[in-house]
C-alpha positions in Angstrom: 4.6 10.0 -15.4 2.9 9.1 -12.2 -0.9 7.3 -12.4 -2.3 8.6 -9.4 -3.4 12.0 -7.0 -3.9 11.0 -3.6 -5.5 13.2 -1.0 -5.3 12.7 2.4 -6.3 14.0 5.9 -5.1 12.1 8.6 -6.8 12.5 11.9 -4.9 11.3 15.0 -6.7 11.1 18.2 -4.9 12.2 21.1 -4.4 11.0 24.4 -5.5 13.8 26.4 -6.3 15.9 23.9 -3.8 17.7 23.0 -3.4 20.0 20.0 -3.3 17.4 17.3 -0.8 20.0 14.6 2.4 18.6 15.5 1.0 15.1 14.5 -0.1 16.2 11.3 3.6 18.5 10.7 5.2 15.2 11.7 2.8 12.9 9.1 3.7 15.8 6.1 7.4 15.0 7.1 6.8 11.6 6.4 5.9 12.4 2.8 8.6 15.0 2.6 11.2 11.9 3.6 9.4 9.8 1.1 10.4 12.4 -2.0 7.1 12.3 -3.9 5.5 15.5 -5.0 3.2 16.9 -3.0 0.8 19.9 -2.4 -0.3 20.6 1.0 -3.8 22.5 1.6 -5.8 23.6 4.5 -7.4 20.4 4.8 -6.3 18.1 3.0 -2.4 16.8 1.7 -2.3 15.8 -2.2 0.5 13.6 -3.2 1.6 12.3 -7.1 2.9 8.9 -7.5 2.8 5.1 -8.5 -0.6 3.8 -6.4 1.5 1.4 -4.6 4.0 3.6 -3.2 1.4 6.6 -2.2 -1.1 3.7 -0.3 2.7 2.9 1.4 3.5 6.3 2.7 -0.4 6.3 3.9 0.6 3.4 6.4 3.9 5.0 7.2 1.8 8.2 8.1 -0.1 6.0 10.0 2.8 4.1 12.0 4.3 7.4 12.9 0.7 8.9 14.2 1.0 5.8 16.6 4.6 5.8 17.5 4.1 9.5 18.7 1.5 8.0 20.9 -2.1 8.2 19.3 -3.8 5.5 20.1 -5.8 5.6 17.0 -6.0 7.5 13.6 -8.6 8.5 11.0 -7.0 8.3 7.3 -9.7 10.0 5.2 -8.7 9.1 1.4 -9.4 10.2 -2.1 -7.3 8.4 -4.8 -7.4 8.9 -9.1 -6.3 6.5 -10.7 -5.2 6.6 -14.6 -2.7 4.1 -15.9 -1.5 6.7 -18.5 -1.0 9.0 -16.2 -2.3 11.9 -13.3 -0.7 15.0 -12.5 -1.9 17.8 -10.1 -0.3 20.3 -12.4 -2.5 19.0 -15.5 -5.8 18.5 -13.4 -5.6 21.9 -12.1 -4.2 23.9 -14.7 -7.5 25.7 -16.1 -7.9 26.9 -12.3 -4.0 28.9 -12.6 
């Protein structure tokens, strides 16, 4: 079982402002690639894994934001932590 939830909304700045959408499409494929599970929501992206390998996909988010040519990004985080384990499913499952 993974030990951590970790929301994120990444916020690339863009050159001359253009519409910022296909950065964020492109940063969700980067978590697709990565294979973790992962709930996307209107503003925010929630991903399940090992703490370590969800703060990695953040920087890969982060390096893609800047290879499609935003000079700078805003990662806004949330992170739970339980060594014996987090779901989404189990957090949420009162609510379904």
């Amino acid at each position: 079982m993974a030990n951590s939830l970790l929301s994120i909304q990444i916020i690339p700045k863009t050159k001359n402002g253009e519409d910022v959408i296909p950065f964020v499409d492109a940063a969700i494929g980067v978590i697709e690639e990565a294979g973790v599970k992962y709930e996307v929501h209107p503003l925010e992206t929630t991903m399940e894994g090992e703490l370590s390998e969800l703060f990695a996909i953040v920087e890969k988010m982060n390096e893609k934001m800047v290879e499609l040519g935003s000079p700078s990004i805003i990662s806004q985080i949330k992170v739970l932590y339980n060594p014996s384990g987090a779901s989404m499913d189990k957090l949420t499952e009162k609510y379904r």
